[in-house]
N, C-alpha and C positions, 0 to 999 in steps of 0.2 A: 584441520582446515588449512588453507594458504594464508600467508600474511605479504606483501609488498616490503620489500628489503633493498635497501639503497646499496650500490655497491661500487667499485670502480673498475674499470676497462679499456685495456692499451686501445690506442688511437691508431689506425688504419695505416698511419707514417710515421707511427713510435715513436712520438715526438713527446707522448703526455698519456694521459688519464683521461676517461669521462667520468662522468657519475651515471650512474644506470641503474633503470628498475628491475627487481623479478619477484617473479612469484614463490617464496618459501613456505614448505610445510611449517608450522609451529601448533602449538598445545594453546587451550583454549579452556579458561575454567568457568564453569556456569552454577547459575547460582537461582534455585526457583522455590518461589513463593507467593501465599496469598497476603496480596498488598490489601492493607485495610479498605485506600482508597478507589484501586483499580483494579482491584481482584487479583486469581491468577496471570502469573505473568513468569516470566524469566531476563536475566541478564547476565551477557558474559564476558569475560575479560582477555584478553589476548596476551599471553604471555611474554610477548618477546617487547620488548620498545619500541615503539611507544605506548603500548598498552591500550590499545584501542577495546570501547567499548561498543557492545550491541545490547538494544533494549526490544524486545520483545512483547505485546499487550494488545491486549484486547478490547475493544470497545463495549462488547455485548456483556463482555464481563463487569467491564467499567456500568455500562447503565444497570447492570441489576444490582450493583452497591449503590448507587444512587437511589434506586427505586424503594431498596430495601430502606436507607435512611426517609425518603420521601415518605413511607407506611403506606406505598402500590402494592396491591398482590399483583402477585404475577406466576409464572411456570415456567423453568428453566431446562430446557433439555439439548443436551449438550450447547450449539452454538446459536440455538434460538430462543426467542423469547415470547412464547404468548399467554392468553388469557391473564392478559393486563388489564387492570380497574378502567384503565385511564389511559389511554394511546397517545392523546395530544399531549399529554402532560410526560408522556416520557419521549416523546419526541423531544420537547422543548429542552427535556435534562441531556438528551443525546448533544441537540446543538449546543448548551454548553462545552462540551468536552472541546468545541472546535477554540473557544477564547482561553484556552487554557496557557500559561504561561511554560509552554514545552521545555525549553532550558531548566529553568527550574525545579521542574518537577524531573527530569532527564540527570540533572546533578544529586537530588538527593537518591534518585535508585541506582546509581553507580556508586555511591559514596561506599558503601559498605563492602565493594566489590575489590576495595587496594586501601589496605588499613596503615600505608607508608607511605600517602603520593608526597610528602613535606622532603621525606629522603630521597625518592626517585627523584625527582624535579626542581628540589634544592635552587641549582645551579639555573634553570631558566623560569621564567617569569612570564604563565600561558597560562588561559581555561579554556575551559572542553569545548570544542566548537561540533555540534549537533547538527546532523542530515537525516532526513528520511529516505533510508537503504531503499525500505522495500512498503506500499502499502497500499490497502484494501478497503474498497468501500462497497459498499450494497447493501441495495433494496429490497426488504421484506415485506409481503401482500400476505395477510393473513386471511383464511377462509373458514369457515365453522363447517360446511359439507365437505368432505372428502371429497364423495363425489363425482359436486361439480367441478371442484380442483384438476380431477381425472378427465373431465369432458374436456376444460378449459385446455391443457395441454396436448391433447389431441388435434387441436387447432394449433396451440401456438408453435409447436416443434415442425411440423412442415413451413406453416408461414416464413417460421425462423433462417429454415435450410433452401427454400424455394425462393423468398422473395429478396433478398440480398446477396451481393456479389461482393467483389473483391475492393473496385473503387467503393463501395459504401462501408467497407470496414476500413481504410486506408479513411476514413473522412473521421469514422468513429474517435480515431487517435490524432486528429489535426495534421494530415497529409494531404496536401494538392495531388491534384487530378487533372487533367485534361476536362478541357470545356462540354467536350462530347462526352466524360462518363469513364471516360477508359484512362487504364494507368497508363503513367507517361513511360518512356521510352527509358530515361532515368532511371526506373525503380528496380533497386537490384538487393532487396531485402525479403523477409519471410515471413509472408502473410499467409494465415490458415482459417479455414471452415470446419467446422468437424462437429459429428453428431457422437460421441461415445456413452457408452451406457453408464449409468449413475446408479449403483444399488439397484432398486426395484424401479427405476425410471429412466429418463434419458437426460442428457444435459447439451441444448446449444453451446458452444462455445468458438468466440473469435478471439484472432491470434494478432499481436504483430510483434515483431521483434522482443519477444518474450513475455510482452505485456499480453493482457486478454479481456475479455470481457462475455461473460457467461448468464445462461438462464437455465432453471432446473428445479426441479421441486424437492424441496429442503429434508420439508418435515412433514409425516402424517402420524395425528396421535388424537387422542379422545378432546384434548384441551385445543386443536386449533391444527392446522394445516397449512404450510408455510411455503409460500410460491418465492423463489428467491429472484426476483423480475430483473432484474439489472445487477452483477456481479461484476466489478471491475478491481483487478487487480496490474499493479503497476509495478517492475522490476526492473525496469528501464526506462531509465527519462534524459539519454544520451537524445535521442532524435527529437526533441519534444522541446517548443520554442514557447514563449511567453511574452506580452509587454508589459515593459521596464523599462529604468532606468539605469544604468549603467550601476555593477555596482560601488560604493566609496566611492560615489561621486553626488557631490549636492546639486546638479544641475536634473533638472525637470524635464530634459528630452528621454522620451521614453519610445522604444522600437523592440519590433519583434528579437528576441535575444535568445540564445540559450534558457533554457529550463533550467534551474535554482534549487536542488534539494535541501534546502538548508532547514534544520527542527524548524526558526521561526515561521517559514513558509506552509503549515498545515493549512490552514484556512484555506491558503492559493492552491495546495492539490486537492484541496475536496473540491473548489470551483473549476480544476480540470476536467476531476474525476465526473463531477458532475454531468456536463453536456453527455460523456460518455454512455452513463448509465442512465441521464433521460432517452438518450435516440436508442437505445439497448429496451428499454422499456417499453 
């Protein structure tokens, strides 16, 4: 992988120094395991200084350790989960996950990952400050007929590709539009449509500047049939604004601002991700 490496560089009139970023190769150690409390998961450590870590997890994984401790049946096949006792009741355990004290539970799955940080960091006086890189949320519709799952799709993959254009995904990801519907004159970024085929199916998916949002049919098996209705995945939240309040600052004016990945902010991208995967739905 690359790592960001701070370096210096003569000045234009060789007067001095800058400090400047680049991008370096470095080695990366990873470390994978079933977490009692969250299932399968992975996390890696970055070998150069500062030792940056990445945590890796699953939610579907997380609610079937919940469900399992709850005594839900349920059926696990790979990243879906049906013929549950109880829908609502693992629903509710899902929204749990969202009040979870992410920091903390982000400190104790790194912990094991650098058995020296007393040595390394001796000399300065820091903890780990926590962003969400990269993350995923979606809608599962579960069906008992095959089927009519097969029908239903039939319909929705033209509707999908027929009835939305370009300004209505540009709106999906909280982009202005012109009043009339059409992109502005401004927009000089990479929006996509695309119908690609999915194993034995198809998958809607829209695009924008790496981020997307997808529909497709998941899963078909004897226990249940899994329509994946809204898939929103987010790997960019450079363009993506929010209101707030400035941050470290105690004053209560709050405006449209840059997007905030920070761990404690989960709550606030599933209520991003949300609107997403309602109009996707």
């Amino acid at each position: 992988m690359c790592a960001e490496q701070f370096g210096t560089h003569p000045t234009l009139e060789h007067r001095g120094k800058n400090i400047i970023r680049r991008q370096r190769r470095c080695g990366v150690l990873y470390h994978y395991q079933i977490h009692p409390e969250v299932g399968w998961m992975y996390a890696r450590i970055q070998t150069w200084f500062a030792c940056n870590v990445q945590i890796g997890q699953n939610g579907r994984e997380w609610l079937a350790r919940q469900m399992t401790r709850e005594g839900l049946c349920y059926h696990q096949q790979g990243n879906c989960l049906v013929g549950i006792d109880d829908y609502p009741r693992a629903q509710a355990l899902l929204d749990q996950q969202l009040k979870t004290d992410w920091a903390k539970l982000c400190d104790g799955l790194a912990e094991p990952l650098n058995p020296i940080p007393e040595t390394l960091f001796e000399p300065y006086s820091a903890t780990d400050y926590w962003t969400c890189h990269q993350s995923e949320w979606a809608t599962d519709i579960v069906f008992r007929d095959a089927a009519f799952l097969q029908r239903l799709m039939a319909i929705l993959v033209p509707h999908g590709m027929l009835s939305f254009s370009s300004s209505d995904v540009l709106r999906y990801f909280w982009k202005r539009v012109n009043r009339t519907g059409a992109l502005p004159a401004s927009f000089n970024g990479d929006q996509q449509i695309n119908l690609p085929e999915y194993r034995d199916g198809k998958r809607v998916k829209d695009g924008w500047e790496g981020n997307s949002s997808k529909s497709y049919d998941k899963l078909s098996s004897a226990k249940g049939n899994v329509l994946r209705a809204a898939q929103t995945t987010m790997n960019r939240v450079n363009g993506l604004r929010e209101y707030r309040p400035k941050e470290a600052v105690e004053a209560l004016v709050q405006r449209h601002r840059r997007f905030t990945p920070a761990g404690g902010n989960l709550p606030k991208g599933e209520r991003e991700s949300d609107p997403v995967t309602r109009q996707r739905g």
